[in-house]
LOBA-710595 format. One record per residue: residue in one letter; x, y, z of N, C-alpha, C, O in turn. Coordinates in steps of 0.001 Angstrom, whole numbers, always signed. Example, Ala and Ser with C-alpha at 12.3 -4.5 7.8 and 13.67 -1.06 7.14 Angstrom:
// residues 2
+---------+---------+---------+---------+---------+---------+---------+---------+---------+---------+---------+---------+---------+
! residuo !      nx !      ny !      nz !     cax !     cay !     caz !      cx !      cy !      cz !      ox !      oy !      oz !
+---------+---------+---------+---------+---------+---------+---------+---------+---------+---------+---------+---------+---------+
!       A !  +13190 !   -5690 !   +7800 !  +12300 !   -4500 !   +7800 !  +13200 !   -3300 !   +7800 !  +14236 !   -3319 !   +8465 !
!       S !  +12850 !   -2250 !   +7080 !  +13670 !   -1060 !   +7140 !  +12900 !     +30 !   +7870 !  +13409 !   +1138 !   +8039 !
+---------+---------+---------+---------+---------+---------+---------+---------+---------+---------+---------+---------+---------+
// end
This chain:
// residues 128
+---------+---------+---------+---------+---------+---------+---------+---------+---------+---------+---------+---------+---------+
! residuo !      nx !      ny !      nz !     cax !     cay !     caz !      cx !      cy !      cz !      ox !      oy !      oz !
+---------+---------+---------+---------+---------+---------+---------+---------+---------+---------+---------+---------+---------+
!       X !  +58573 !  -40561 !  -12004 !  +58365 !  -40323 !  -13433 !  +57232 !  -41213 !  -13940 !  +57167 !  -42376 !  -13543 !
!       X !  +56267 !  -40683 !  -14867 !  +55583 !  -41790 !  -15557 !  +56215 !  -42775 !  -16149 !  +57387 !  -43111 !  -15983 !
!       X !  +55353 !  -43276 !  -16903 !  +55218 !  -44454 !  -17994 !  +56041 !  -43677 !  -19003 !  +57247 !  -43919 !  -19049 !
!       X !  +55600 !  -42911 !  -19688 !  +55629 !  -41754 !  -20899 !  +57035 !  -41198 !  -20635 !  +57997 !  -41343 !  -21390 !
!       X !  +57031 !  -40623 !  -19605 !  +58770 !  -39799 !  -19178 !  +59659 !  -40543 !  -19292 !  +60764 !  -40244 !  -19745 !
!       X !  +59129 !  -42228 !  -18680 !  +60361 !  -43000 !  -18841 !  +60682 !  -43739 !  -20410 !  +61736 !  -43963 !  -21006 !
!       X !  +59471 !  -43948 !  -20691 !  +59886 !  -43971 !  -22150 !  +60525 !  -43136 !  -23189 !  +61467 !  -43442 !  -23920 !
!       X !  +59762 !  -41871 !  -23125 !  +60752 !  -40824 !  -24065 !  +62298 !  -40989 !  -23758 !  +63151 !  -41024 !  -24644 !
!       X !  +62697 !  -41136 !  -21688 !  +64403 !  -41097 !  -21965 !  +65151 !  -42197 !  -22311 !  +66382 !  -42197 !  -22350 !
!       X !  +64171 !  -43498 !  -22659 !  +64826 !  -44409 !  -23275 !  +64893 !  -44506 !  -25042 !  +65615 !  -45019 !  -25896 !
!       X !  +63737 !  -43722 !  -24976 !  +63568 !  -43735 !  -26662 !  +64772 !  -43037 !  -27012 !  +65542 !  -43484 !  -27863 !
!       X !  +65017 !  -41717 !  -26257 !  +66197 !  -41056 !  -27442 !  +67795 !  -41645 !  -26687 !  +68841 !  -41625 !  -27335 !
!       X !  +67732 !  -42059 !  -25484 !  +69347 !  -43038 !  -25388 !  +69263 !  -44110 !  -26325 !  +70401 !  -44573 !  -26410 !
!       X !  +68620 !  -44627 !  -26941 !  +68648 !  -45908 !  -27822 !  +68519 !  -45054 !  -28890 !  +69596 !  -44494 !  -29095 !
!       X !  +67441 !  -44629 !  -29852 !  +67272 !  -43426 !  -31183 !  +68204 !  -42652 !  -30913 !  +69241 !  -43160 !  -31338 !
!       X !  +68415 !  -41594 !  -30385 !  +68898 !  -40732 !  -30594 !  +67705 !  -39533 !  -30423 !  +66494 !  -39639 !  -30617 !
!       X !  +68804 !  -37898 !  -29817 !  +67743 !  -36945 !  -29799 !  +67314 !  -36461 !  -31219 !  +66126 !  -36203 !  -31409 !
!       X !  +68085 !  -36346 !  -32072 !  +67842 !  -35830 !  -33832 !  +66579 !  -36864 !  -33948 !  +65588 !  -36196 !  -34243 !
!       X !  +66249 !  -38269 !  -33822 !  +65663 !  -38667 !  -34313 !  +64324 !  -38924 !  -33274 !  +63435 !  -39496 !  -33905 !
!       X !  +64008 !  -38703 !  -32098 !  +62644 !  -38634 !  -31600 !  +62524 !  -37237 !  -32093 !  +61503 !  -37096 !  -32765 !
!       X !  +63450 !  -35840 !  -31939 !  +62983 !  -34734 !  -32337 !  +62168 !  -34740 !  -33928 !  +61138 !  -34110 !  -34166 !
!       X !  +62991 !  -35702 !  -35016 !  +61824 !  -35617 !  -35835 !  +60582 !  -35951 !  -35515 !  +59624 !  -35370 !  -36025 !
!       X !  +60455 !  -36860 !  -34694 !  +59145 !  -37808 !  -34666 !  +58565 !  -37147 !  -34279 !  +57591 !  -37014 !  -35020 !
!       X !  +58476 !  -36172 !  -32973 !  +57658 !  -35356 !  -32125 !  +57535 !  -33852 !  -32986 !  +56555 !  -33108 !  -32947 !
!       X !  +58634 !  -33650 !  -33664 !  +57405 !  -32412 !  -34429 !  +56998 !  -32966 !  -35481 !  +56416 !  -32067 !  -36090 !
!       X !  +56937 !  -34017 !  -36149 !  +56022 !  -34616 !  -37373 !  +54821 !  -34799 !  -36643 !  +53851 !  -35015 !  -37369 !
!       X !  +54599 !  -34777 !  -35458 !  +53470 !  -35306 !  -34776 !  +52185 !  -34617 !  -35144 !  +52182 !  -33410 !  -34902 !
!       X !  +51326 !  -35012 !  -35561 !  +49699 !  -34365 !  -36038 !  +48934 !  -34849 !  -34885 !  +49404 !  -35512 !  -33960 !
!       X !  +47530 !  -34405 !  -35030 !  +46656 !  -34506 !  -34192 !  +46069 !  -35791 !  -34672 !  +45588 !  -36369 !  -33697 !
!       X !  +45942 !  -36335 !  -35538 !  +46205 !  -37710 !  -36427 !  +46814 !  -38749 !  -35530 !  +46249 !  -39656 !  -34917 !
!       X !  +48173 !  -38405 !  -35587 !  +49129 !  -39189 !  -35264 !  +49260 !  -39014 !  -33480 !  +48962 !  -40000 !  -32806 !
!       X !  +49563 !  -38156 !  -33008 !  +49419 !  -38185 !  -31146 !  +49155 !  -38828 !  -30694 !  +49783 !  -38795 !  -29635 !
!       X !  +48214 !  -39976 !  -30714 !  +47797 !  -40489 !  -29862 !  +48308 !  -41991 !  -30096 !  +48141 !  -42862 !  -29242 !
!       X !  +49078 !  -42271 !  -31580 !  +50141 !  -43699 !  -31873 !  +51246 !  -42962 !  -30938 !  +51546 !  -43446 !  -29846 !
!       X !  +51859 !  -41714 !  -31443 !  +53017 !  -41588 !  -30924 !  +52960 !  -41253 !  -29414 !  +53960 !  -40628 !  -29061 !
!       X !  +52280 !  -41437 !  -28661 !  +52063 !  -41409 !  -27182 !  +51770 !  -43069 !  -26463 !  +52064 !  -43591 !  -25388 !
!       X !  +51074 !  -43496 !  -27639 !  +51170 !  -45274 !  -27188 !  +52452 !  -45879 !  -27263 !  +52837 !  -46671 !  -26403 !
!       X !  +53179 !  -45526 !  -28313 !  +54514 !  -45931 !  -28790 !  +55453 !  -45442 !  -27517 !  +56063 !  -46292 !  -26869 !
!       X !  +55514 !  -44492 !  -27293 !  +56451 !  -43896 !  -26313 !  +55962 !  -44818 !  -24361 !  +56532 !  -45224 !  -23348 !
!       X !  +55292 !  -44749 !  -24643 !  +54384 !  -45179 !  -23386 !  +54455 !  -46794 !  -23453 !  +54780 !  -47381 !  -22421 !
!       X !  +54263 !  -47291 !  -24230 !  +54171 !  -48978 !  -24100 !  +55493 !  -49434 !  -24729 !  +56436 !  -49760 !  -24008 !
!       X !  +55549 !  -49453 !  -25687 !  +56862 !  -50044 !  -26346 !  +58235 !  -49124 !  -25788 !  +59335 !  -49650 !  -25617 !
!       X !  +58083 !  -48316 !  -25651 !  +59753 !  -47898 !  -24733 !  +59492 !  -47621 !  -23291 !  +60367 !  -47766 !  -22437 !
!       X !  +58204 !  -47195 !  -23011 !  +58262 !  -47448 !  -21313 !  +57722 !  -48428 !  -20796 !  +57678 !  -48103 !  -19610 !
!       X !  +57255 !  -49465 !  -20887 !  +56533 !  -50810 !  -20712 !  +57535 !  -51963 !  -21210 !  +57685 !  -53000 !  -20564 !
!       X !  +58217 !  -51694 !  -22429 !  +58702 !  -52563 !  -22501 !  +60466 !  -52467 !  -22427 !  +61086 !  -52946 !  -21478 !
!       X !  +61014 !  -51898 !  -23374 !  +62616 !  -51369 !  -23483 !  +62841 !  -51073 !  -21936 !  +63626 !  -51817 !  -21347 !
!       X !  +62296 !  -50177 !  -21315 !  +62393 !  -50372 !  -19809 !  +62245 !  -51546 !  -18621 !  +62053 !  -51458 !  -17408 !
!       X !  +62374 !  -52371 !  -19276 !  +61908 !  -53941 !  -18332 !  +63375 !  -54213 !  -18159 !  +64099 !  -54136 !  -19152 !
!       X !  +64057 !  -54634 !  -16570 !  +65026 !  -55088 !  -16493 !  +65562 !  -56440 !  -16635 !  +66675 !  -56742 !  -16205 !
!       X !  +64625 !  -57421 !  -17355 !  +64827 !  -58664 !  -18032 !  +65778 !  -58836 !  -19098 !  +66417 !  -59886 !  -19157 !
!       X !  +65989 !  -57675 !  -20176 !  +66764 !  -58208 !  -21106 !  +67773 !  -57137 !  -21076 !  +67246 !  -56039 !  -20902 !
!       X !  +69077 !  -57100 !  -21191 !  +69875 !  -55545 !  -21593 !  +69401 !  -55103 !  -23123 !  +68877 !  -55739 !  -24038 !
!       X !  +69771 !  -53900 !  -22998 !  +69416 !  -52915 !  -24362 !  +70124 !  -54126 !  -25805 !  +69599 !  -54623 !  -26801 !
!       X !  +71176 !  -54172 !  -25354 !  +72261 !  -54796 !  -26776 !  +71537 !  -56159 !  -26844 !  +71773 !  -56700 !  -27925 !
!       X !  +70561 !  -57046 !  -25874 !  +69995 !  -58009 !  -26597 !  +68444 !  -57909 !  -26835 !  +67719 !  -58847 !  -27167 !
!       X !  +68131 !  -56841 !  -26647 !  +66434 !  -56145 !  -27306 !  +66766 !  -55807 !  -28452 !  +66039 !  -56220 !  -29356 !
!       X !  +68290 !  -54711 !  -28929 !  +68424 !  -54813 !  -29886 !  +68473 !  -55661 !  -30951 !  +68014 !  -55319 !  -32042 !
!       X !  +69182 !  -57165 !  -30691 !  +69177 !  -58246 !  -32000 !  +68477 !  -58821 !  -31747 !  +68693 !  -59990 !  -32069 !
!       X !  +66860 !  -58513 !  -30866 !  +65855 !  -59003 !  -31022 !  +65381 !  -58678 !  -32076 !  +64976 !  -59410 !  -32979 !
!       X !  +65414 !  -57024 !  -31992 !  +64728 !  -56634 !  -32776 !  +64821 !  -56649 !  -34264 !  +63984 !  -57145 !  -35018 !
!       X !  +65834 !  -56105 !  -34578 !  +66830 !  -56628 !  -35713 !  +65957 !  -57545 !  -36620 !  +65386 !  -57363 !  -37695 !
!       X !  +66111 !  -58922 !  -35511 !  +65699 !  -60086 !  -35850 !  +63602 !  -60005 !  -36947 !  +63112 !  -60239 !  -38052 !
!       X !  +63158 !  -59455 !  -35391 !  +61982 !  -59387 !  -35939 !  +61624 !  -58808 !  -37198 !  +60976 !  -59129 !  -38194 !
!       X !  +62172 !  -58006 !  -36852 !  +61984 !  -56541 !  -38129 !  +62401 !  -56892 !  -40014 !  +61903 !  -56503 !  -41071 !
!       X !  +63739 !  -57958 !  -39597 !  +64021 !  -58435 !  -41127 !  +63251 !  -59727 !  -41142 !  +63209 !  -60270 !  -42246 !
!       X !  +62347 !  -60622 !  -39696 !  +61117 !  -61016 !  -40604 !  +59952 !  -60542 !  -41228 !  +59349 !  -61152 !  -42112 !
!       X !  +59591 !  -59284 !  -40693 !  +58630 !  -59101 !  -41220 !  +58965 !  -57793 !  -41927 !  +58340 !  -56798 !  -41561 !
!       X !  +59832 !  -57674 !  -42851 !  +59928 !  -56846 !  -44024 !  +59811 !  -55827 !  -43658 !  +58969 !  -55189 !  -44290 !
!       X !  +60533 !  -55041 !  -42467 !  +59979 !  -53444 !  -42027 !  +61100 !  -52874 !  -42248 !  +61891 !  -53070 !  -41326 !
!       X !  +61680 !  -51972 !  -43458 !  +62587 !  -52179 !  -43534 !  +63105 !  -50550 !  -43368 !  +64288 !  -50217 !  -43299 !
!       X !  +61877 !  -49573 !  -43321 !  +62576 !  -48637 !  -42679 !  +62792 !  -48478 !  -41109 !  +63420 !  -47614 !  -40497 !
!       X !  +62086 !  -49565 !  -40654 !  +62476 !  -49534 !  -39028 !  +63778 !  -50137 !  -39019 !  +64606 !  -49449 !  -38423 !
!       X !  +64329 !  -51496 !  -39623 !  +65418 !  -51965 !  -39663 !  +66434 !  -50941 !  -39836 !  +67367 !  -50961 !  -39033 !
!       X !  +66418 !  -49900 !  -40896 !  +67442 !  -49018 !  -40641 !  +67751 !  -48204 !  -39112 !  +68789 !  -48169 !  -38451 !
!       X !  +66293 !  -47524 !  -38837 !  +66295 !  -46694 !  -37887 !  +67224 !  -47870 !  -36303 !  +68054 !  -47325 !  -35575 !
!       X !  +66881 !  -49208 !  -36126 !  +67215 !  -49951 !  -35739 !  +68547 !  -50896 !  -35115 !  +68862 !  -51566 !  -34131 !
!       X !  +69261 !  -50255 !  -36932 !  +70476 !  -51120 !  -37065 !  +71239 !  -49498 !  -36770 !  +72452 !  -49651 !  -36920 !
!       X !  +70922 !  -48074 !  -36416 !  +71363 !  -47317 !  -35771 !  +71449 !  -47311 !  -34048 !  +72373 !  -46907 !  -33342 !
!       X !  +70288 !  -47839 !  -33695 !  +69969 !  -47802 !  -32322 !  +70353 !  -49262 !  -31851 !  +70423 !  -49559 !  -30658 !
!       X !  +70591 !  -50125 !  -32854 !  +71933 !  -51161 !  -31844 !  +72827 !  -50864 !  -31769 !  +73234 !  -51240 !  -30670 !
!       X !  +74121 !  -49952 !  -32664 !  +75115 !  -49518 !  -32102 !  +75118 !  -48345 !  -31440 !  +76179 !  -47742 !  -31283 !
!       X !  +74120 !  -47936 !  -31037 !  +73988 !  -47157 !  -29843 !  +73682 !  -47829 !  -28678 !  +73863 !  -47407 !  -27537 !
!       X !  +73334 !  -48610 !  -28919 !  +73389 !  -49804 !  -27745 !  +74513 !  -50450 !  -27335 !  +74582 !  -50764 !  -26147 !
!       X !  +75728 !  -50807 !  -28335 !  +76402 !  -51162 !  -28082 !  +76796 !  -52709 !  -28909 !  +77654 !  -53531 !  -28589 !
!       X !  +76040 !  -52733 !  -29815 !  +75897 !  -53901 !  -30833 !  +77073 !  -53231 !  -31403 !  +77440 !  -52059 !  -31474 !
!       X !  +77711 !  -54777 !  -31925 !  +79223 !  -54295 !  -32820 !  +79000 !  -54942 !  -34497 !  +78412 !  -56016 !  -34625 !
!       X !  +79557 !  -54137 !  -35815 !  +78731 !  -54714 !  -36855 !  +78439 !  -56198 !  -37071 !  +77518 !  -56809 !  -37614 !
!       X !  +79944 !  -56670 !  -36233 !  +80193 !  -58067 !  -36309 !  +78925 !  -58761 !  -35605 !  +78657 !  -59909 !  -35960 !
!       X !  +78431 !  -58375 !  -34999 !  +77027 !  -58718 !  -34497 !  +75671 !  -58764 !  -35231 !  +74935 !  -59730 !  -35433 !
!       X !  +75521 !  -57349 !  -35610 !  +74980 !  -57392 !  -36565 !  +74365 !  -58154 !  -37516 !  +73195 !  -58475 !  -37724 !
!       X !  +75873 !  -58468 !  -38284 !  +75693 !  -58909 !  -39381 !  +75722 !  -61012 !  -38796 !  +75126 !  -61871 !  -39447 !
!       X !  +76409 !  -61265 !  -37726 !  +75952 !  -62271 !  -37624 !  +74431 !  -62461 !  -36995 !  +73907 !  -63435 !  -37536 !
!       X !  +73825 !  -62029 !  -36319 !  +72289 !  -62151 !  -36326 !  +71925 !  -61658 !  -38006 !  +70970 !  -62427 !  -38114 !
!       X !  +71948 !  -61342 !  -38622 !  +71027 !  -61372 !  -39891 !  +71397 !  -62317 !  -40809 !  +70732 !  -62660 !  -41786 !
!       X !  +72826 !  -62872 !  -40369 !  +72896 !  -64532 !  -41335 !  +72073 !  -65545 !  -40014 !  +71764 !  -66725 !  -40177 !
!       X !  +71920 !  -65032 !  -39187 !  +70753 !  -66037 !  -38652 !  +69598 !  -65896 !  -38865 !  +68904 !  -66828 !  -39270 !
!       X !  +69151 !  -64735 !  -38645 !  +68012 !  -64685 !  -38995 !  +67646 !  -65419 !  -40526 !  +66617 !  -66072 !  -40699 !
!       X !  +68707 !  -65181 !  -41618 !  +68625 !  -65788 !  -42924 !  +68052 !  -68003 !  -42747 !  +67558 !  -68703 !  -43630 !
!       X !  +68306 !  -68278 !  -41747 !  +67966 !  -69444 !  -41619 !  +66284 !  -69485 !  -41118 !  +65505 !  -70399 !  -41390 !
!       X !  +66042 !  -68564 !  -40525 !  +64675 !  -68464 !  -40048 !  +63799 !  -67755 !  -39909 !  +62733 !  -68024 !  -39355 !
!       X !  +64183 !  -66539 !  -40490 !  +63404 !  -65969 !  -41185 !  +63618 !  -65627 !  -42770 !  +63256 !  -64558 !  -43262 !
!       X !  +64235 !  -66645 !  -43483 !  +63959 !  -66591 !  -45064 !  +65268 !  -65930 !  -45501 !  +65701 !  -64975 !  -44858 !
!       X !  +66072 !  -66523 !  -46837 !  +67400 !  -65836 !  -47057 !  +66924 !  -64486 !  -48146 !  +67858 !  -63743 !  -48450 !
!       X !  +65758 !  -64196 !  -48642 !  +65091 !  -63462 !  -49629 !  +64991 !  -61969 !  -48208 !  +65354 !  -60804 !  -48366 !
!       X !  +64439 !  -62545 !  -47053 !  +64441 !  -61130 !  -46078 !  +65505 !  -60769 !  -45561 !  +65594 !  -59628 !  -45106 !
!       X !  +66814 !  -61861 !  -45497 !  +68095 !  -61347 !  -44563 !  +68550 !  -61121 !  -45572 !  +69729 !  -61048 !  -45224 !
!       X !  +68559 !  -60837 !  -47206 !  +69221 !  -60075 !  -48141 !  +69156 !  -58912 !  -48170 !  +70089 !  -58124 !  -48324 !
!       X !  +67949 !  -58667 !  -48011 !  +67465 !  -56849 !  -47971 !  +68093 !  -56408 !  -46772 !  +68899 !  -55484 !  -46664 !
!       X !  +67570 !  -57286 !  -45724 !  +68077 !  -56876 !  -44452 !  +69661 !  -56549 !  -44764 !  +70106 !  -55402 !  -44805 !
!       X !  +70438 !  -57739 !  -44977 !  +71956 !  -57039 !  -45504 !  +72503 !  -55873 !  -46355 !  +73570 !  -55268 !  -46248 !
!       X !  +71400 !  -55709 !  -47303 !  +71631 !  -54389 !  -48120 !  +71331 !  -53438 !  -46816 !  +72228 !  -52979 !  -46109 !
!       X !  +70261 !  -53269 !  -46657 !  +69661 !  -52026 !  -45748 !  +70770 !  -51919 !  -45018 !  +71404 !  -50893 !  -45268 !
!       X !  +71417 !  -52901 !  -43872 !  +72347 !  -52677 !  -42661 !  +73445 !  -52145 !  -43280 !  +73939 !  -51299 !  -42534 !
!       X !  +74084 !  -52263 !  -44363 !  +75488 !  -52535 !  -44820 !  +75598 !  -50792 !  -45102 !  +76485 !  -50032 !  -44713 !
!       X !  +74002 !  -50383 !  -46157 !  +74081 !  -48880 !  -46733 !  +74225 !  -48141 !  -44828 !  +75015 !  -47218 !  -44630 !
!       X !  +73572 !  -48580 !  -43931 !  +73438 !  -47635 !  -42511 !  +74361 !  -47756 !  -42050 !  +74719 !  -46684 !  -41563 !
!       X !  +75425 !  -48951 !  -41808 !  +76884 !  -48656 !  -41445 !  +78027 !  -47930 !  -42019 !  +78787 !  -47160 !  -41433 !
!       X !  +78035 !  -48330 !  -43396 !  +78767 !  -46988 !  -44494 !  +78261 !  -45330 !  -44211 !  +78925 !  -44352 !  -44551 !
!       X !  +77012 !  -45285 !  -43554 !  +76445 !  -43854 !  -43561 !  +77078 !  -43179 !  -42152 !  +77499 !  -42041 !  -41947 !
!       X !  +76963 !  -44425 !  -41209 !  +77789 !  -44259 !  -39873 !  +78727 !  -44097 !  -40109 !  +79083 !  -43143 !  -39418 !
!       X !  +79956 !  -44599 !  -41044 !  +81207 !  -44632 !  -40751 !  +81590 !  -43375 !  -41673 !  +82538 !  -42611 !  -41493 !
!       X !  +80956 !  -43348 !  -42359 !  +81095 !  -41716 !  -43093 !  +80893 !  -40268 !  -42183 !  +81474 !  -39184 !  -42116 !
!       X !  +79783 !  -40882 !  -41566 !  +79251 !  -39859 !  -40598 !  +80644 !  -39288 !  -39181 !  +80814 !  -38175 !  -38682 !
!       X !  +81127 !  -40144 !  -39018 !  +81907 !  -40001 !  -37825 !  +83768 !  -39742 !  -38589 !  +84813 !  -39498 !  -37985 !
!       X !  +83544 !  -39909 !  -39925 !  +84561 !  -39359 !  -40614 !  +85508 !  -40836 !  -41275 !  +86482 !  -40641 !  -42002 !
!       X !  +85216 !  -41761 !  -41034 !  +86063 !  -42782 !  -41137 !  +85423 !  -43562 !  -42124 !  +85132 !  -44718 !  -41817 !
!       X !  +85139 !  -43125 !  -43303 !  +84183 !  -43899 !  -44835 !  +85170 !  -44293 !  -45191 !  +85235 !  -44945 !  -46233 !
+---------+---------+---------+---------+---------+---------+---------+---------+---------+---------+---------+---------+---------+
// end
């Protein structure tokens, strides 16, 4: 398999298929050639490296993401750690850490954002 093959089947075991399927038909002739780097480096170059398991790339990421204010990736994110296998209790304790070091003004949002995507999960699977 390529680079690319192996990334797409990690992108949607971690995302989900609903959600690369948006990505890949939003795709423009614009955009193709991010969303082919993205798939190719960051999920097959990297998410594919047998150095870290999925569930601690996830509260890496987490981490990064509520420093630097990305906060619709943080959602998409705080889905694809419990698809990983992150439990909320996890979660939510990496983002009171992160609140020490990356700023309690970003792990607030970050807490709003996570809190509305777990209520949406637990609604989703019937148990709101």
């Amino acid at each position: 398999m390529s680079r690319y093959d192996d990334g797409m089947a990690v992108r949607r075991e971690v995302l989900g298929d609903a959600h690369v399927d948006r990505a890949v038909a939003g795709t423009t002739d614009f955009t193709r050639d991010f969303q082919r780097y993205i798939t190719e480096n960051a999920w097959g170059a990297v998410w594919t490296r047998p150095g870290l398991d999925r569930r601690t790339r996830s509260l890496i990421t987490l981490t990064a993401l509520t420093a630097r204010g990305h906060h619709e990736e943080l959602a998409m994110h705080v889905r694809a750690a419990l698809r990983n296998g992150v439990t909320e209790e996890e979660i939510s304790e990496t983002l009171l850490q992160a609140a020490v070091y990356c700023g309690v003004p970003d792990a607030n949002t970050a807490f709003r954002i996570a809190g509305q995507v777990l209520a949406d999960v637990r609604a989703e699977a019937g148990g709101a």
